[in-house]
C-alpha positions, 0 to 999 in steps of 0.5 A: 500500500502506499502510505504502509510505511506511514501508517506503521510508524502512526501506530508506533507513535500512538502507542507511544504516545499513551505509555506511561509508568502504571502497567495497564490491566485487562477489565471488563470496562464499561460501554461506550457513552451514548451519543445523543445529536439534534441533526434532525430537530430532535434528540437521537441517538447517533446511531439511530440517525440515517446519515452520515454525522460526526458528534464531538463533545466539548470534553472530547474537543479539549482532550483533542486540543481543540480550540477553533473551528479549522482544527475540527477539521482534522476530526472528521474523514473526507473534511477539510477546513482551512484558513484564508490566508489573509483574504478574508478576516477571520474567514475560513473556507470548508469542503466535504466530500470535495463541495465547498465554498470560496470566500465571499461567496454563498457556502457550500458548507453551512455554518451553524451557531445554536441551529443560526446560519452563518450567511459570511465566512468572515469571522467564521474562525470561531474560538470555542467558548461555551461550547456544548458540542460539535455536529459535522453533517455531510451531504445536502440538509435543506429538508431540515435546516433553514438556510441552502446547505448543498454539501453539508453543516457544521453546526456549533452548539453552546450549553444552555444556563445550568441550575446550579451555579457552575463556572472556570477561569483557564489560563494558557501559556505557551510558544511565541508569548502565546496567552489566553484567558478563557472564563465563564460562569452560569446559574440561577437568577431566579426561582425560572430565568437562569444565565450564564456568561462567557469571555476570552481574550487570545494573544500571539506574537507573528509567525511571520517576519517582514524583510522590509522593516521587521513588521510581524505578521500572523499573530494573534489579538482576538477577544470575544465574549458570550452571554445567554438567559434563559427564561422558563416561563411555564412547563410548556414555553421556554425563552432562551437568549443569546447575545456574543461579541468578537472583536478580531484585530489579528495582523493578517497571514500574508501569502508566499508566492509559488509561481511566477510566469507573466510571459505566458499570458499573452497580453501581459508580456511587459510585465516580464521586461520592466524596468529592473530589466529591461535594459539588460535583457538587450545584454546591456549593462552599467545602463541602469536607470536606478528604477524599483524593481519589478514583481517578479523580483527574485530576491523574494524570500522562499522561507515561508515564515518570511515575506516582503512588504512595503505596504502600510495598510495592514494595521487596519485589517481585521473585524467586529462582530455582534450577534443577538438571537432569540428561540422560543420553544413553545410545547403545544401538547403532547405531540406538537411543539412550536419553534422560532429562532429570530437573528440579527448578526451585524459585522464591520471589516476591514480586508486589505491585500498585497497581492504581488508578495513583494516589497514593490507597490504592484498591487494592492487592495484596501477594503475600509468601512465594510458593513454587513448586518443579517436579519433571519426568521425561522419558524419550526412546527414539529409533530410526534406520536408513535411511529411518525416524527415531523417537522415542517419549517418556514426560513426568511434571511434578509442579508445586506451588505454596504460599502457606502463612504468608506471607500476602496482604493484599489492600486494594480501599479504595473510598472510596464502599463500605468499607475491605477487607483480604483475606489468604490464609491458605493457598494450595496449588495443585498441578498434575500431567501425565502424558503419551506421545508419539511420531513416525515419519518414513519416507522413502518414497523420495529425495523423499517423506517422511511421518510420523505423530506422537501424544500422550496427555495427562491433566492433574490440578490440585487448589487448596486455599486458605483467605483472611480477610476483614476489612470495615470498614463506616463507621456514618456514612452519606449518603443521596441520590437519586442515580441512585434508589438510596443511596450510601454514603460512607466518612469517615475518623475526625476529620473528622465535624466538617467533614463534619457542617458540609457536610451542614448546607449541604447540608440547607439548599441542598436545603431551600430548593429545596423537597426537604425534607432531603437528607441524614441525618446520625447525630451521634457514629456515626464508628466503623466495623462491622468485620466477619472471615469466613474463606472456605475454596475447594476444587477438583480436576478432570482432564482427558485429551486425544488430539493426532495429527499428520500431516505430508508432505514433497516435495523438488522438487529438491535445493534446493527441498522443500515440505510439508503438515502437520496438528497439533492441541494441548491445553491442560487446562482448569481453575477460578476457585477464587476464585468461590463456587462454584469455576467451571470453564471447559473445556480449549482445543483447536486444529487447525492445517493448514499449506502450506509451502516451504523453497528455496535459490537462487543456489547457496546464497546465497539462502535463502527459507522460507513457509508458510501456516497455518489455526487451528481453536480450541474453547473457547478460554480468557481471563483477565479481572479484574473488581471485585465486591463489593469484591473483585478476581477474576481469572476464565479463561472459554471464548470458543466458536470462533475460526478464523484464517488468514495466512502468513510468509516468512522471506529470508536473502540474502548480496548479491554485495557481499562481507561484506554480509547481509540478512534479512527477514521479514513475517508476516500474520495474519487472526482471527476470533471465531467464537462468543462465547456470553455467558449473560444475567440470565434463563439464555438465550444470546447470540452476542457474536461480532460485537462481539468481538475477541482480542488480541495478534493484529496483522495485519501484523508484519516486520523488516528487518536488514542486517549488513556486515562488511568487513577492516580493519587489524589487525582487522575492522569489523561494522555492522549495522542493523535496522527492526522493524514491528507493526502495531496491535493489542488488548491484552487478550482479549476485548475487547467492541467496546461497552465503552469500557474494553476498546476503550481497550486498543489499541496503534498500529502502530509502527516501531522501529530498532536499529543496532550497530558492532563493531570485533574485532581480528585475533586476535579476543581484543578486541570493542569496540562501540557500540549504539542501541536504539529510536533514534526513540524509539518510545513504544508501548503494549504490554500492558494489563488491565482491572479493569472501571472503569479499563485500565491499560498498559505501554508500550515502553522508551525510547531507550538507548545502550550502548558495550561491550569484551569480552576473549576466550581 
């Protein structure tokens, strides 16, 4: 087998990883704790529940040193959640089973707080605070949750206010001045209102060092906060509200560039002969006119936790955060209960950019006064008797996003071309989605369980922005052969002189070679032409889609129950407002058929779920950013059809050796890009489909953890290890097996280990432990784009250590 040799030494180093001094004995230990999950609006036993979920408590969460939402990923098979490096702020990206989302757009993946969705990836970098457990659902939910969720959730549940006071106050210290502090309380208020409150405040030095002034860059200063009442007005109603804040001011994660190749786009040729060389690719030398050097400089740094940037900006990236939700839960009788979860979530960021990853002005974005405020209402009536369990849900999201005063300056400054300034002066993007659902499950007898579910959805989004131009075109211009054409070459103000003198030799190089005169210089003409325009883009369009799903369960026996499932999920199409002529691409569709077993063996000591899954996509969209004209723009397009297939398994064994737990998980994945049309110069079609391959789609992913916890005096010890494998895979989608910029965007397959030991002490009020993450130090490349002459990436954290104490009561 391939990876054979890996998966020996994992299970060597696991084992290590968990031997201690106390020599283990055999016991009749206990079954496995039963899992209890909410994934189809009720609670349920994991194993009872016909889908593929992974349940993580907040216990097992800090056993696996846990501590945000992108760790999680490496939890679950056939997952991977990642940071944006630097793009979005606090924004992550998620993928499962290869379907996912790029940021700032709609999610493939659906991000749920306290069953309220998450409509931006921005901030989506959730510290765990409060945290009851973690759901992660795969495969479409739109017949049971309230937003479009194509591919799946990840739904973050907090812990309701307890009865009795209960609290702890933790303190963190680890590796780069690494400190946190995380507390919360919770208990009665009252004879029926209880509440509880919850803070955090998480401090780092950079990962990164700027070679220009020695800035630092991917650290960490990020404070949040969370309160909740809860209100039981009778036996039958209950009130529970919510309120969080975060307030993220993190200097960004800057990308390393790991391909440059401007002479391959054809229109863009000059860029490869600015003025750092242009003179001495004609093999001329001692002609240099003293001018900064171009983007492609190649004296960028390659060590990855070292970049270069001469922009000032970045102290403003970042983003605050304000949610309120209110959920009444109204029990009508025995069998009918009533829901309503109301919403507000308001954002202000800050997105800045250096995308050229050199000390050199190339090109920059500065996104200020970015305003987003979601307004959501669902309404969830669920039904009960004895063998029918229903719920039929109404879901209304008006999300509204605004830009108005403060501005984009947006400066692409090609060197070969002009000098541009691009700021928005008006920004509204607004997004409405109205939909119903449902879902009946009948159990037909004790063994036989079917159900039925749909979803009716009708999507609106209306964009609304208006940005100003400035282009500064230099007078002083250079001719040339080059490649047949003219190559323009912007000079800085003061330096006509030198460069006057550099095109005397040149004339008299070129002279002598019997070309005549090379060049043209117009003598005095320094001043640049600028030039304003003002662009104002309109659009609006909607979108309506019918989702059904159908799903059969068949208990074998009391402990072994298998299942076949049909779902498809909608995601609403949209435009690329920031064309001229406001291009649309259509919504992504995708039917999804699974086979699945879940079974409990060894009298409830080994528990085993797989499943088999095939995915059917139509339309399904991509983000690209492409330079033209000066311009970035960022364009979503339809790929045409892709169809894959795999499976997952998921193993919790508690081992006859007492106090020792193992759990393991491996996912395979198999896509294919089915049809790929791209439209030629003269109209016609082609099929890149061949040549085309998606991203964040790697074939085999797994974990192995193994956690043991023995009895010591006056207390107990907890180790616990885990190795995690991904194998290689790209990074961006679509990636055109052609291009050597698109086919640079691939991870390697890579293995990393992680391992905690916690002492508590016996009246469990003192928890002190010591952890390693990324011990081998695994440096990966994790997520990258493309602005057509180069493709930028982020790679994985280094190695960290942290020692804790946490105080109970």
């Amino acid at each position: 087998m391939k990876h054979a040799t890996h998966k020996s030494a994992l299970t060597l180093a696991v084992l290590a990883a968990i031997t201690i001094d106390t020599t283990p004995v055999l016991a009749d230990v206990s079954a496995l704790e039963e899992v209890v999950v909410t994934a189809r609006k009720r609670s349920e036993n994991l194993q009872d529940v016909p889908m593929s979920i992974s349940a993580f408590s907040q216990t097992e969460l800090r056993n696996a040193q846990i501590d945000n939402l992108v760790e999680v990923g490496r939890m679950s098979p056939n997952v991977q959640v990642h940071e944006t490096s630097g793009l979005v702020a606090g924004g992550i990206g998620v993928f499962m089973r290869g379907i996912g989302n790029n940021p700032g757009y709609d999610q493939g993946i659906g991000i749920y707080v306290d069953d309220v969705y998450s409509e931006r990836t921005t901030g989506g970098m959730l510290e765990l605070l409060d945290i009851e457990r973690i759901e992660i659902l795969k495969g479409p939910q739109g017949h049971l949750y309230g937003r479009n969720t194509i591919g799946g959730a990840i739904r973050y549940i907090t812990r309701d206010p307890s009865d009795e006071p209960t609290g702890s106050v933790e303190v963190k210290f680890g590796s780069d001045s690494y400190n946190r502090i995380k507390a919360s309380f919770s208990g009665p208020l009252s004879d029926n209102l209880s509440g509880s409150f919850a803070v955090t405040n998480v401090q780092r030095d950079g990962w990164q060092q700027n070679t220009v002034d020695d800035r630092e860059f991917w650290d960490k200063d990020m404070q949040a906060a969370r309160a909740a009442l809860l209100w039981q007005a009778s036996d039958a109603l209950s009130v529970k509200l919510n309120a969080s804040y975060v307030k993220d001011s993190s200097m960004p994660v800057l990308p390393n560039r790991i391909a440059f190749a401007p002479a391959s786009i054809g229109g863009l040729t000059a860029i490869a002969y600015t003025a750092d060389s242009f003179f001495s690719s004609f093999g001329l030398t001692g002609v240099s006119p003293g001018l900064p050097l171009g983007p492609h400089d190649t004296t960028i740094p390659t060590d990855i936790d070292s970049v270069s940037t001469a922009y000032q900006d970045f102290d403003k990236y970042g983003f605050e955060q304000q949610n309120v939700d209110v959920t009444l839960k109204w029990e009508v009788n025995d069998s009918l209960s009533l829901k309503s979860i109301t919403a507000l979530r308001d954002m202000t960021s800050t997105q800045v950019y250096d995308f050229d990853t050199s000390e050199q002005l190339w090109i920059q974005t500065l996104r200020d006064g970015l305003n987003s405020k979601d307004f959501s209402q669902e309404l969830q009536l669920n039904y009960s008797s004895d063998n029918i369990q229903a719920v039929a849900g109404l879901y209304y999201l008006d999300g509204e996003f605004d830009q108005d005063g403060g501005g984009t300056p947006q400066t692409p400054y090609l060197r070969g071309v002009l000098n541009q300034t691009g700021e928005s002066l008006r920004d509204n993007r607004d997004v409405t989605s109205t939909s119903i659902y449902g879902n009946v499950d009948w159990d037909v007898s004790d063994s036989l369980q079917l159900s039925l579910g749909a979803r009716w959805t009708e999507d609106e989004k209306t964009q609304d922005s208006s940005t100003r131009y400035q282009r500064d075109y230099y007078a002083l211009v250079v001719s040339s052969l080059v490649a047949g054409g003219r190559l323009p070459m912007a000079i800085k103000p003061g330096m006509e002189g030198a460069v006057a003198a550099a095109m005397a030799q040149m004339n008299a190089f070129f002279a002598g070679q019997g070309n005549g005169d090379f060049v043209a210089f117009v003598p005095g003409a320094s001043q640049f032409v600028s030039v304003t325009t003002v662009e104002d883009l309109y659009a609006t369009d909607s979108w309506t889609e019918f989702t059904p799903n159908a799903r059969v369960k068949y208990s074998l026996s009391d402990d072994t129950m298998v299942y076949l499932g049909y779902s498809q999920g909608f995601k609403a199409g949209g435009f690329n407002a920031n064309t001229t002529n406001n291009e649309a691409y259509d919504p992504e569709t995708v039917a999804t058929v699974s086979f699945g077993v879940k079974s409990t063996f060894a009298d409830g000591k080994l528990r085993f779920n797989a499943e088999y899954f095939m995915n059917d996509y139509e339309d399904k969209q991509m983000q690209t950013i492409i330079l033209t004209q000066g311009d970035l723009v960022s364009l979503t397009r339809n790929v045409g059809k892709v169809s894959s297939e795999g499976f997952e398994a998921e193993l919790t064994w508690q081992t006859p050796i007492e106090g020792l737990l193992i759990n393991a998980n491996v996912g395979y994945l198999d896509q294919t890009v089915d049809e790929f049309p791209e439209q030629q110069a003269d109209g016609s079609f082609i099929n890149k489909a061949p040549t085309t391959e998606l991203g964040y789609a790697p074939e085999w992913t797994g974990q192995i953890r193994a956690l043991y916890r023995t009895e010591m005096a006056s207390g107990n010890l907890t180790l616990s290890g885990d190795a995690s494998f991904q194998d290689e895979m790209y990074l961006n989608s679509p990636i055109d097996l052609t291009n050597p910029i698109k086919t640079a965007q691939k991870g390697d397959d890579y293995w990393t280990y992680n391992a905690m030991a916690a002492y508590t002490t016996a009246d469990e009020k003192w928890r002190f432990a010591v952890e390693g993450k990324n011990l081998s130090d695994e440096r990966q490349l994790i997520n990258t784009f493309d602005i057509s002459v180069m493709a930028n990436g982020g790679y994985t954290a280094p190695r960290t250590w942290a020692i804790s104490a946490e105080y109970s009561f």
